[in-house]
N, C-alpha and C positions, 0 to 999 in steps of 0.2 A: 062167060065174061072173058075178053082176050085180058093177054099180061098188059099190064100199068094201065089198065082201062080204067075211070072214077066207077064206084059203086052207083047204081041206079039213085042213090037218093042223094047225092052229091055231094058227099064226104071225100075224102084226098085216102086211099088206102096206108098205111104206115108205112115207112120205107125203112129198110136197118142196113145200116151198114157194119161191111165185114172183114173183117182181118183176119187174113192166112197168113201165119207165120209160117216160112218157107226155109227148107236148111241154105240153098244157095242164094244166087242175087235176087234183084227185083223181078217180077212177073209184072206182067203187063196190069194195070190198073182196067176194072169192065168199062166200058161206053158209057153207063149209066154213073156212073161214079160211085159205086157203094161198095164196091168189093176191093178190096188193096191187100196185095203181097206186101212183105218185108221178111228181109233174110233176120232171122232171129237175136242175129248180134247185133242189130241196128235199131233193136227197141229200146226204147228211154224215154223217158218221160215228155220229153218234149213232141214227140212222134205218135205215142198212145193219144195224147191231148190233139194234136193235128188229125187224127184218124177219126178220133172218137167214136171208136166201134161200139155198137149192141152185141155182137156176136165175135168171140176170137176163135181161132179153128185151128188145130195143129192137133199131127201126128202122137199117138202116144210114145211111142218110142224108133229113132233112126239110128243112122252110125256114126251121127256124131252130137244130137238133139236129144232130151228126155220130156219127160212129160214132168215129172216132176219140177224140173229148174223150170221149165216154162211158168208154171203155176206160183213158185216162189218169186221169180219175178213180177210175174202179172201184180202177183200182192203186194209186193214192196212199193211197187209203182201206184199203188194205190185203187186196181181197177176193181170192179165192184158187179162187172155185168156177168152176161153168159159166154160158158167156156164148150165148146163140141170136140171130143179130143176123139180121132180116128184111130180104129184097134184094128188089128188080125182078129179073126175068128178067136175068140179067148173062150178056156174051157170055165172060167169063175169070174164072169166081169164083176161083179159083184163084189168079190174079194180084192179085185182091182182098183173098184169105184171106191172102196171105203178106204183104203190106201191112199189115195190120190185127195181126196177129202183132207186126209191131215195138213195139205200143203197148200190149200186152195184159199185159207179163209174166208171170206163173206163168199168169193166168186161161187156161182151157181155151174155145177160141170154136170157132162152127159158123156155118156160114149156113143160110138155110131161104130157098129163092126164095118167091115167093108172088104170084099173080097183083093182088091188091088194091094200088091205089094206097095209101102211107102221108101219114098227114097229121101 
């Protein structure tokens, strides 16, 4: 089956849209329309609600960004969906995950190791 092609029996496949919180400015929004940067200080309520992500994506931790304030804000703002936070090789994600847990409330989080430095 190529990408965005309908399933054989002619159902619409789901489509999620996706928010990269980015430490700098805006990145380019995809062609398709589901994936949107925002520099992280530019999220507010009103902009979650415009977005209406399934999926938020941000670094675990940069030089001037935490994983943790990302997740306390997600919640204050009220969001409830999935959260994919980008690690370094960690030697106890796990110990990680369960940290990151106390600040996340309802939000559902993951980690994705990834060999790229994040900036």
């Amino acid at each position: 089956m190529q990408p965005n092609s309908a399933p054989s029996d002619g159902t619409v496949p789901p489509r999620h849209r996706i928010l990269y919180l980015a430490n700098g400015g805006n990145l380019p929004i995809s062609q398709d329309g589901l994936i949107f940067t925002l520099p992280f200080v530019q999220l507010t309520e009103d902009e979650l609600a415009r977005i209406a992500p399934d999926l938020v994506v941000f670094p675990l931790f940069t030089a001037t960004l935490d994983a943790t304030i990302v997740l306390t804000k997600l919640n204050a703002l009220g969001y409830r969906g999935r959260c994919l936070i980008l690690t370094p090789r960690l030697p106890k994600p796990k110990l990680i995950e369960t940290e990151l847990r106390a600040y996340s409330g309802a939000i559902q989080l993951e980690l994705l190791p990834i060999d790229t430095p994040l900036e």
